[in-house]
N, C-alpha and C positions, 0 to 999 in steps of 0.2 A: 545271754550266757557266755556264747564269747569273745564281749567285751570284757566281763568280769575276770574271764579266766588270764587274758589278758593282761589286767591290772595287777591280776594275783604275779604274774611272773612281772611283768615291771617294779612293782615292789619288792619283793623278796629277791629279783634281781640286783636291785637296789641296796638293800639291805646287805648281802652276800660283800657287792662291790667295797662297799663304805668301811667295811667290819673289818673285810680283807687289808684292808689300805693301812685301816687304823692299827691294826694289832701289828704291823711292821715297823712301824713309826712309833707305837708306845706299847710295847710288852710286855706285860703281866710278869712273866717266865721266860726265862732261855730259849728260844726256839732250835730244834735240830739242828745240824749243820746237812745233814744227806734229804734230799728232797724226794726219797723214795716212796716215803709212806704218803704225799701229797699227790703220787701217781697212782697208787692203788685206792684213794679216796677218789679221786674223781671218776676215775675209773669204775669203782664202784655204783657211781650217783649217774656216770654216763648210762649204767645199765638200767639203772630204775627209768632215769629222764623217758631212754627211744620203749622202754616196755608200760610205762605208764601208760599212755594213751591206748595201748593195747589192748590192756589185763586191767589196772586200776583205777580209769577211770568209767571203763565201765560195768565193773564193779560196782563203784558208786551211784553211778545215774541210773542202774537196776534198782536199787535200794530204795532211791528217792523217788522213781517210779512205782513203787511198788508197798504204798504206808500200807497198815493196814486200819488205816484211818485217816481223817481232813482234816486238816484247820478249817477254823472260819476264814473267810479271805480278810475279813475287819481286822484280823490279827498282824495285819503284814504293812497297815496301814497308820503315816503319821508318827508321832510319838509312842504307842502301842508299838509299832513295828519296830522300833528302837529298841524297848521296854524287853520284847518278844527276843529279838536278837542276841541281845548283851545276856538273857536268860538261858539260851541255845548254847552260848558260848561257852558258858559257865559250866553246865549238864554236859556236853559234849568235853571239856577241859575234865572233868570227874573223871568221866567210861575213861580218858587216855590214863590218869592218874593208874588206876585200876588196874588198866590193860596194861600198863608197865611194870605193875607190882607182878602181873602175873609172869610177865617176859622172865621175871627173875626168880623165878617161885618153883614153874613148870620147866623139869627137865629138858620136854622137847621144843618148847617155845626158847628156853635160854640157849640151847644148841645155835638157832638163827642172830640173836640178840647179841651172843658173844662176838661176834664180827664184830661189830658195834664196838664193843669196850677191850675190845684186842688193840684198840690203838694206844698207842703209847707217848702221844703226848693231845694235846687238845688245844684246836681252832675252830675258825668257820667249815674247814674241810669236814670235820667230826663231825657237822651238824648232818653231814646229807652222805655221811658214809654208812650205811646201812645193804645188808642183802637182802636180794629181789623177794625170796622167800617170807623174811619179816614182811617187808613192806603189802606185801598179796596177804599173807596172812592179815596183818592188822586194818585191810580194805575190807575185808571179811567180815570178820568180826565187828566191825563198825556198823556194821547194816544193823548190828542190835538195839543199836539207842537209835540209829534215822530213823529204822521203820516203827518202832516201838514209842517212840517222839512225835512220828511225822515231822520229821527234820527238813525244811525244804531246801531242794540242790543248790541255791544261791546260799544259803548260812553254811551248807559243810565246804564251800569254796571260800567265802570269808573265813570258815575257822581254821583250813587248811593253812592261809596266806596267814592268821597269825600265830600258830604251832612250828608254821619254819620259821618266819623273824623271828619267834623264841628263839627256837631251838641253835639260829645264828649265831643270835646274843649271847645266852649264855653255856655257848660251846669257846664262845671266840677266848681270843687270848692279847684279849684289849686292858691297856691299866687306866681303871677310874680311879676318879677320886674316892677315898675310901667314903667319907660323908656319904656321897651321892650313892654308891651300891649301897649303904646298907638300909637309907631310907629306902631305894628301892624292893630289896630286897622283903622288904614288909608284904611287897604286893604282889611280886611276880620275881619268876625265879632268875637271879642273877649268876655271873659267872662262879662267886665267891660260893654259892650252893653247888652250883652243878661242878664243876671240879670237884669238889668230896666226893659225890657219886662216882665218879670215873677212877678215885685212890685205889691204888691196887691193893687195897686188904678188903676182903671180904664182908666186917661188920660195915664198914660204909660204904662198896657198892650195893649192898644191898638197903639204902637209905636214900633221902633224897629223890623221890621219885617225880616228884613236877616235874611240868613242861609246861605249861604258861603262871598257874597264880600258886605261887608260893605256900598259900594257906592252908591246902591238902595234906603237906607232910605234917604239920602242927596238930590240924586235925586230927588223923588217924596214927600222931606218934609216931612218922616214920622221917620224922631230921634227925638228921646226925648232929652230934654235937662237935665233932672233928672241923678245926679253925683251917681256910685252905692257907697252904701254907706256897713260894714259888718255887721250891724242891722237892714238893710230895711227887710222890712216885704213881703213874699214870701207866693203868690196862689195867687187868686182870692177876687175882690172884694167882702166883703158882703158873704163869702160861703167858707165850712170848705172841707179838705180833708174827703172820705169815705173809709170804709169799701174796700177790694176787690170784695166782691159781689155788692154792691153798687155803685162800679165805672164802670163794666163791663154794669150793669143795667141803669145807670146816663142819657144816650143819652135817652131812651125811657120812663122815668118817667115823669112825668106831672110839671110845674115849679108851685108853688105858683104866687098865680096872688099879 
């Protein structure tokens, strides 16, 4: 277990570095000139990183300890265990679909999420700028498809390792070629999608909902048809980026009626 975990952070390590490197060398979009909101994203991800091992993961290894049923072990084995896997991923990729639709649905869940889309432009930073709040909440609620699944602790750490390369990808602010995003784009969600989500008007943040295979919003009719454009307007309707004291504080402040 932790080798895997290991791998999961050399990886996505990985990933982070390369995206990072690339999106400054080839730009999608203008990037700021103030490096200020790059302070308050890592900042923010520094807090999940030292509270993770704390609070969420084990959260997690509760959960996966705790099915209220077994696989066969024949399930985990060979080709079957491949079969098994890519299946996991798939069902596990759904609940996040779902659980994102709700971030934006549920008043007191979008309170947390809003930190999220408070930002005002979008990179690799975006991808892991979230509060501690969201991130425990959605460890939580996750126990409902392991235990319900019997999801075993090594598949929700592979599907972790590829929900942040997502969510890297297409947070980053890298230019492809258009060809190659849009083939992509069939399969799994690319920057050219998730940027729409992030547009600060309303009818398409609330669109857009993937985090790894694309096909869900098609599915349940929840893609926008908004073309990303490199001057669309990035956050939140109606409401400005804060402070990092302000953004940590944001979920429990009182809204203006």
């Amino acid at each position: 277990m932790e080798q895997l975990l290991f791998w999961k952070a050399v990886v996505c390590g990985g990933v982070f570095v390369v995206l990072f490197a690339a999106e400054r060398l080839a730009r999608a979009a203008p990037a700021p000139e103030s490096s200020a909101r790059l302070f308050r994203n890592f900042g923010l991800w520094l807090i999940v990183l030292l509270a993770s091992p704390l609070i969420v993961a084990p959260i997690t290894a509760f959960g996966a300890n705790h099915l209220i049923w077994a696989r066969d072990p024949a399930l985990a084995a060979g080709m079957i265990g491949v079969a098994v896997l890519i299946i996991d991923i798939i069902l596990l990729d759904l609940w996040t679909y779902w659980l994102h639709r709700a971030y934006h649905r549920v008043p007191v869940m979008w309170r947390l999420h809003e930190v999220h889309h408070r930002d005002e432009f979008l990179d690799t930073t975006s991808a892991v700028r979230f509060h501690l709040g969201e991130v425990v909440l959605s460890a939580v609620l996750r126990l409902i498809p392991i235990t319900v699944l019997a999801t075993p602790l090594t598949t929700v750490i592979i599907f972790e390792a590829v929900i942040l390369a997502s969510a890297l990808f297409h947070h980053s602010n890298v230019k492809l070629p258009r060809g190659i995003e849009r083939w992509l784009s069939y399969v799994v969600v690319t920057p050219s999608i998730h940027w729409v989500h992030h547009h600060a008007v309303r009818a398409d943040t609330n669109a857009n909902y993937a985090a790894f295979l694309s096909v869900w919003d098609r599915v349940f009719g929840s893609r926008s048809k908004t073309r990303r454009m490199p001057d669309m307007k990035i956050g939140a309707e109606g409401i400005e980026d804060l402070s990092f004291s302000g953004l940590l504080l944001a979920p429990m402040m009182r809204k203006p009626s």
